[in-house]
C-alpha positions as CSV (number, residue, x, y, z in Angstrom):
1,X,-22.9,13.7,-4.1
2,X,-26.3,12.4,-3.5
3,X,-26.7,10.7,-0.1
4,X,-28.7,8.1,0.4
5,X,-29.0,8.6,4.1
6,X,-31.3,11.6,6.4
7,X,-28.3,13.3,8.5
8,X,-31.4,14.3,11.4
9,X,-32.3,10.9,12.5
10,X,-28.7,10.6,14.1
11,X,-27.4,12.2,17.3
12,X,-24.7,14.5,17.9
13,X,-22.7,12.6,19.2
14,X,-22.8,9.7,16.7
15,X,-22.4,12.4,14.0
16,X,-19.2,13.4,15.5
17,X,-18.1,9.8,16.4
18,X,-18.3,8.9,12.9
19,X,-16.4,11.7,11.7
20,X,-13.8,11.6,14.9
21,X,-13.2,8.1,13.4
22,X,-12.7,8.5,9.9
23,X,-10.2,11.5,10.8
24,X,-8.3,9.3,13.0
25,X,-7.7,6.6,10.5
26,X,-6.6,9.5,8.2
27,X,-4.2,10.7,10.4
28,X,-3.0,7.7,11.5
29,X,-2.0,6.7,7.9
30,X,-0.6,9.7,7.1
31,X,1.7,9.3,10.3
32,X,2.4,6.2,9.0
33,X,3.4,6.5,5.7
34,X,5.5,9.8,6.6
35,X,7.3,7.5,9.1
36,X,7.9,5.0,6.4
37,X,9.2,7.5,3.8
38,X,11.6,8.6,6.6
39,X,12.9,5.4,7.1
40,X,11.8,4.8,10.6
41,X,9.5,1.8,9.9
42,X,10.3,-2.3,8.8
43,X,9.4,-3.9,6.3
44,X,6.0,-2.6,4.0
45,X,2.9,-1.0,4.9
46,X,-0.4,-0.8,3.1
47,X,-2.3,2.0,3.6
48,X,-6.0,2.6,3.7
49,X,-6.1,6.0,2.7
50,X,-9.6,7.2,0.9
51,X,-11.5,4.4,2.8
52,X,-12.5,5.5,5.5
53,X,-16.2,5.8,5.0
54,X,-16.4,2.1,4.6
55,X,-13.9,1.2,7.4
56,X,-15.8,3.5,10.3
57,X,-19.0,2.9,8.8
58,X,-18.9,-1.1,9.0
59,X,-17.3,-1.2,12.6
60,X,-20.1,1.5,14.1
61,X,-22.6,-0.9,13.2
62,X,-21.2,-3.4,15.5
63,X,-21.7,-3.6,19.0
64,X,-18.5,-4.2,21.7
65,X,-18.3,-7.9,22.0
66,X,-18.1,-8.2,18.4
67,X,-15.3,-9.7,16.5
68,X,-13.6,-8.6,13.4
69,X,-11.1,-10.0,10.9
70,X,-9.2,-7.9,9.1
71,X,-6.3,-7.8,6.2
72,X,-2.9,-6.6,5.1
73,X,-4.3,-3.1,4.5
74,X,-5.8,-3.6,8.3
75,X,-4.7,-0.7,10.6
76,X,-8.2,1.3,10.2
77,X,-10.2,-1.9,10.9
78,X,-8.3,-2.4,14.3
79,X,-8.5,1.3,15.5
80,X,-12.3,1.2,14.5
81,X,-12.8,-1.8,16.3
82,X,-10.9,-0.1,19.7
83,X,-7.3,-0.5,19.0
84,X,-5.2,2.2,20.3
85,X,-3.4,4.4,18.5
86,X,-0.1,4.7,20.2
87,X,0.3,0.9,21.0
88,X,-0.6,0.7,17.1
89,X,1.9,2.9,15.9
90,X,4.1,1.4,18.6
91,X,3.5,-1.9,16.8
92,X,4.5,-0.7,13.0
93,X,7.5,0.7,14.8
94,X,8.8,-3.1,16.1
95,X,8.4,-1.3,19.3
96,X,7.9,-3.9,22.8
97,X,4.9,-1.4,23.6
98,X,2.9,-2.5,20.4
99,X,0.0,-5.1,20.1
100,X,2.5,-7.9,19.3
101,X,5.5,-6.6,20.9
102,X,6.9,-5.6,18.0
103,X,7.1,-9.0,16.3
104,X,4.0,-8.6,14.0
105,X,4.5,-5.4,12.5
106,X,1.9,-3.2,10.2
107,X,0.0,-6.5,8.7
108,X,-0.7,-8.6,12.3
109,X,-1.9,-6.6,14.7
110,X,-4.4,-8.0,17.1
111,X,-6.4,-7.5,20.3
112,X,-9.0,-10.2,20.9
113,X,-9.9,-8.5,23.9
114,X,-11.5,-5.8,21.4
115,X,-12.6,-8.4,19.3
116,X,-9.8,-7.8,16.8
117,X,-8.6,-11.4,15.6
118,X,-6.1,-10.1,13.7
119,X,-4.7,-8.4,10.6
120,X,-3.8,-10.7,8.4
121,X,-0.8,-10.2,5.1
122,X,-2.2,-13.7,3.4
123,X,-4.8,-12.4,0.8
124,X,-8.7,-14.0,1.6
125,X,-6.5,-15.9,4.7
126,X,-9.3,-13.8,7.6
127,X,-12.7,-15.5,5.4
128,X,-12.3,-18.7,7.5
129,X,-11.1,-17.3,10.6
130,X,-14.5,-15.4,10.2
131,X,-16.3,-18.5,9.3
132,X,-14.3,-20.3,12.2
133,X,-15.6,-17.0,14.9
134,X,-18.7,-17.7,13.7
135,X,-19.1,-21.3,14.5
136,X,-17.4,-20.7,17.5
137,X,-20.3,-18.5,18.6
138,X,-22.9,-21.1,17.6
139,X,-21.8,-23.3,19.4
140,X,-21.2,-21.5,22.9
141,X,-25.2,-20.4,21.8
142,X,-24.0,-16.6,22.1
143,X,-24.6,-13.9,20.0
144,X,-22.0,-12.7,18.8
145,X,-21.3,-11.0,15.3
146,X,-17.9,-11.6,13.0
147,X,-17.5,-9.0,10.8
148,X,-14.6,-10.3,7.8
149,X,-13.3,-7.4,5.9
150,X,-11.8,-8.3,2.8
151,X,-10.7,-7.0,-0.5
152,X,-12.3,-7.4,-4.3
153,X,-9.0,-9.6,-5.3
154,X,-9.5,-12.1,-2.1
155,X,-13.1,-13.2,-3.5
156,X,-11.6,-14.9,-6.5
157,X,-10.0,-17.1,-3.4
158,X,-11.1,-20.8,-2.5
159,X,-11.8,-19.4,0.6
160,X,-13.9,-17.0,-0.6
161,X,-16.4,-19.5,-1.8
162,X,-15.9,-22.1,1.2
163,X,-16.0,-20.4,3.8
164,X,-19.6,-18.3,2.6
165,X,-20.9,-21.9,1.6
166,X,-20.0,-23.6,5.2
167,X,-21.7,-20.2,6.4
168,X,-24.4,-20.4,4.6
169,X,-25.2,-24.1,5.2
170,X,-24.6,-23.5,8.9
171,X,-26.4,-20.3,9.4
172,X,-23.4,-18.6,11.3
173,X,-23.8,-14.9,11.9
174,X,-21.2,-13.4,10.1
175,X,-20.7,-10.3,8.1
176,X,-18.8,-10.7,4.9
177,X,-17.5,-7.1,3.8
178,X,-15.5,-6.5,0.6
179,X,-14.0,-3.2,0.2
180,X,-14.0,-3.1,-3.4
181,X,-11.0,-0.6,-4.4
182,X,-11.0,-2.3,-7.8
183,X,-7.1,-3.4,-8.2
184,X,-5.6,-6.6,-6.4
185,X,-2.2,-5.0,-6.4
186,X,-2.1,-3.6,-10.4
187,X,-4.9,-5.9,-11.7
188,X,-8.1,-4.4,-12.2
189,X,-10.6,-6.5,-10.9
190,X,-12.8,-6.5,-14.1
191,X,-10.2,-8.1,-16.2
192,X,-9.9,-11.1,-13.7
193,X,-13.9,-11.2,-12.2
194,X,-17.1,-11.9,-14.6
195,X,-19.4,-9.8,-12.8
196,X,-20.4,-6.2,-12.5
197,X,-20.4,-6.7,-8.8
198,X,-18.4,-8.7,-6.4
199,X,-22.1,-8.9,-4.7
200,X,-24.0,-11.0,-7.2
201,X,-22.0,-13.4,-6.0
202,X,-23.8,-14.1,-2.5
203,X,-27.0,-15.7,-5.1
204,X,-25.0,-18.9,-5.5
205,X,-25.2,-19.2,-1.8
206,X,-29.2,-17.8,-1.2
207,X,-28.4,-15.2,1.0
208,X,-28.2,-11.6,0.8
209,X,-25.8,-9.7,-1.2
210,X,-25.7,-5.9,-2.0
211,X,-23.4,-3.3,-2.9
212,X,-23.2,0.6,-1.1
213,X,-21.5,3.9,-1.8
214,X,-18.1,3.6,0.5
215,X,-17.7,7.2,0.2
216,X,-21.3,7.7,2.6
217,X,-20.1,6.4,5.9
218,X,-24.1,6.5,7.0
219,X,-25.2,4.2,4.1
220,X,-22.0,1.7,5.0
221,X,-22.8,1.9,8.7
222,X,-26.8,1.5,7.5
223,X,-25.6,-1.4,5.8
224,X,-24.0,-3.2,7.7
225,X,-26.1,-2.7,10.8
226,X,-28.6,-4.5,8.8
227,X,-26.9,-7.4,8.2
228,X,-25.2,-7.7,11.8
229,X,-28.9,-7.7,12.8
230,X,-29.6,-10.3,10.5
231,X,-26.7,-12.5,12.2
232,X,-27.6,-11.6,15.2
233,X,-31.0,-12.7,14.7
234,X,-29.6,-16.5,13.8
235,X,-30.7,-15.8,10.4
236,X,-27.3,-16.7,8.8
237,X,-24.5,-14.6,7.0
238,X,-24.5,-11.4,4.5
239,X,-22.2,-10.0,2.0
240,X,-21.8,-6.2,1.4
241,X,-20.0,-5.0,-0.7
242,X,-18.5,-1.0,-0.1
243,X,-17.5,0.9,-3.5
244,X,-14.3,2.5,-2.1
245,X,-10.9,4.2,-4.0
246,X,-7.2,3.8,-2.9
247,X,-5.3,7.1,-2.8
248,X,-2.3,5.0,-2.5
249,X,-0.9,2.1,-4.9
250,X,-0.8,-1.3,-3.1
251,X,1.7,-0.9,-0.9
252,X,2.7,3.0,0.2
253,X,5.6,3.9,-2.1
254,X,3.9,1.9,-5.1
255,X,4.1,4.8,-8.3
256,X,0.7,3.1,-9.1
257,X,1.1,3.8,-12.8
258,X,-1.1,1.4,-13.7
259,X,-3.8,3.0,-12.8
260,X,-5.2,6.2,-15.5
261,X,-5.6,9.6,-13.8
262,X,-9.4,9.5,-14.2
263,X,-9.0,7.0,-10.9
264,X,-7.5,9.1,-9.0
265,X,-9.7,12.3,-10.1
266,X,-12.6,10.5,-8.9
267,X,-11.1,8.6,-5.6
268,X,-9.8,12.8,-4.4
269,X,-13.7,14.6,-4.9
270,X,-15.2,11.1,-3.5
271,X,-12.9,11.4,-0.1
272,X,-15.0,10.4,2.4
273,X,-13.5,12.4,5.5
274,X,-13.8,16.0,3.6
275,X,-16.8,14.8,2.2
276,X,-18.7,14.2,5.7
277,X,-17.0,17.7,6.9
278,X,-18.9,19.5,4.4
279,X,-22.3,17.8,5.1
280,X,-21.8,18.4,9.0
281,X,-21.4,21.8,7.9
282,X,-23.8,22.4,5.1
283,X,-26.5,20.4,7.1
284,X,-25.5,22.7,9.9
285,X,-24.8,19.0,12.1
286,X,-21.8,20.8,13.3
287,X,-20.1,24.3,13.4
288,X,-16.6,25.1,11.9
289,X,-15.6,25.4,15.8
290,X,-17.2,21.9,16.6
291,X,-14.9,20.3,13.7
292,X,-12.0,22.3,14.2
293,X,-11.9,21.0,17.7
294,X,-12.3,17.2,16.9
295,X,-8.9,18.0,14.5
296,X,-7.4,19.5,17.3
297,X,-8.0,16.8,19.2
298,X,-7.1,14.2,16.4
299,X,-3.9,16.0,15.8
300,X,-2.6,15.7,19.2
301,X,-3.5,11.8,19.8
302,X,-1.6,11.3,16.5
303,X,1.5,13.4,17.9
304,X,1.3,11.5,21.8
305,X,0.9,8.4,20.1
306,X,3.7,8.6,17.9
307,X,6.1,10.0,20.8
308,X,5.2,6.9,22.6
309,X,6.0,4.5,20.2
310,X,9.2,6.4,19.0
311,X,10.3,6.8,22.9
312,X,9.8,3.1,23.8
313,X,12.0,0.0,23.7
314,X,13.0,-2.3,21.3
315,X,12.0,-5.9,22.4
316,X,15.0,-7.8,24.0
317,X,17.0,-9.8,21.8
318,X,16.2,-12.7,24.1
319,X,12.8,-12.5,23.8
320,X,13.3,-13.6,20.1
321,X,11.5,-16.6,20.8
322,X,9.3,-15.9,23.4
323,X,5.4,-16.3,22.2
324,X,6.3,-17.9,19.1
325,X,5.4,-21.4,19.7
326,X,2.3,-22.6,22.6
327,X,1.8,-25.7,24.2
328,X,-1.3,-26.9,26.6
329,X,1.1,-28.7,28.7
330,X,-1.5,-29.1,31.3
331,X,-4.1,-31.3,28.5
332,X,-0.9,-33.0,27.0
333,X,-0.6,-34.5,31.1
334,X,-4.4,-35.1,31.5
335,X,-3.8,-37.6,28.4
């Protein structure tokens, strides 16, 4: 693979932060989708398997206070953004202890104290909410950044193209960020898009759009840090585009047989996290003992974290409608 990136202008620890959390995401899916095969999650789960170089990439480029929206294959966007791992997996398992309390499951989990707005299971649904984040810091005169991860099938979306207009027009600093895995479920995008690129499209809006290697999470994270700074600036929105493969079919259990083995060839020698293993090495970033010891590590948060969730209550049945609806009873009096 050529990278597009000098591995010597980065520091140890950033080196091994960016691997620590592409391995982490790995794992986590992994946990996940063994769980689900077992039987011992609800409902669906889409997994983000093979991404990882675009999902750790993107989020290291933003700083703390910044917000993210995410989608139905969202679980390594929230645990890049800060999400924890046990009250994650705690989540998927309907668990009290998770994000929601068990009532969102794998497609809604959410922290806005981390900035995480929320996973979302409506395709292109997060592009406002981003566009909405971003007015929101306008207008409070912050600085905020939004980034809005989203795949290839949600920008053939009216919300696709409204909300990048009303950010555009607006100047709101927010990130647009397609992972680009090529299939909306079992449609290639080609067959449904006009364009080479789901990049090009930022022209029809005058501002920047460009497309990067999701397999090099330095030339995401490079990226991306250049359009945050952009928004941050006041300068207005970006689209990026990340050239990423899914291991997986849409959802995990999909036989994907829609898609030719050539696809799957090319996602397994493009896998990010073994990928950035051997350059640590090769580049001599990182020893085998250095590596081996961030696995460790990983290993073990993956095991506590699942032992919590596993170990922890069910929410009470008469919570069932606790948090589902809101009211600002105290405004509703003032009127």
């Amino acid at each position: 693979m050529n990278y597009q990136t000098d591995l010597k202008k980065y520091t140890r620890d950033f080196l091994f932060t960016a691997y620590r959390g592409m391995l982490r995401v790995r794992k986590f899916e992994e946990k996940a989708a063994e769980c689900f095969t077992k039987g011992m999650l609800a409902g669906n789960i889409h997994l983000c398997i093979g991404q990882e170089g675009s999902v750790i990439g993107s989020a290291m480029a933003l700083e703390e206070r910044d917000f993210i929206t995410s989608t139905h294959r969202g679980h390594g966007h929230c645990l890049a953004k800060g999400a924890k791992t046990d009250r994650s997996i705690a989540e998927l398992f309907g668990k009290s202890t998770g994000y929601c309390k068990g009532k969102g499951g794998s497609m809604h989990i959410v922290d806005v104290d981390k900035g995480i707005l929320g996973a979302n299971g409506i395709v292109g649904a997060g592009i406002p909410i981003a566009a909405g984040s971003g007015l929101a810091t306008k207008i409070r005169g912050t600085d905020e950044v939004t980034l809005c991860y989203f795949g290839d099938s949600a920008s053939n979306q009216g919300t696709f193209h409204e909300s990048i207009n009303m950010a555009a027009a607006w100047t709101l600093p927010v990130v647009f960020f397609c992972e680009n895995n090529g299939y909306g479920v079992s449609v290639p995008i080609g067959k449904v898009t006009n364009t080479d690129t789901i990049a090009v499209r930022a022209r029809a809006y005058d501002i920047p759009g460009s497309t990067v290697d999701g397999a090099d999470v330095l030339a995401v994270y490079e990226r991306v840090k250049e359009a945050v700074a952009r928004a941050r600036a006041g300068q207005g929105p970006s689209l990026v585009e990340a050239m990423v493969y899914r291991w997986q079919g849409h959802y995990c259990g999909d036989p994907a047989a829609y898609r030719p083995k050539e696809y799957i060839e090319e996602a397994h020698r493009k896998d990010p996290v073994a990928l950035f293993r051997k350059r640590l090495l090769d580049e001599q970033a990182a020893t085998e003992t250095d590596v081996t010891a961030i696995e460790d590590e990983i290993a073990k948060e993956i095991a506590d974290a699942t032992a919590f969730a596993d170990a922890s209550p069910y929410p009470d049945v008469a919570e069932a409608f606790t948090d589902m609806y809101t009211t600002d009873n105290e405004r509703c009096i003032a009127r």
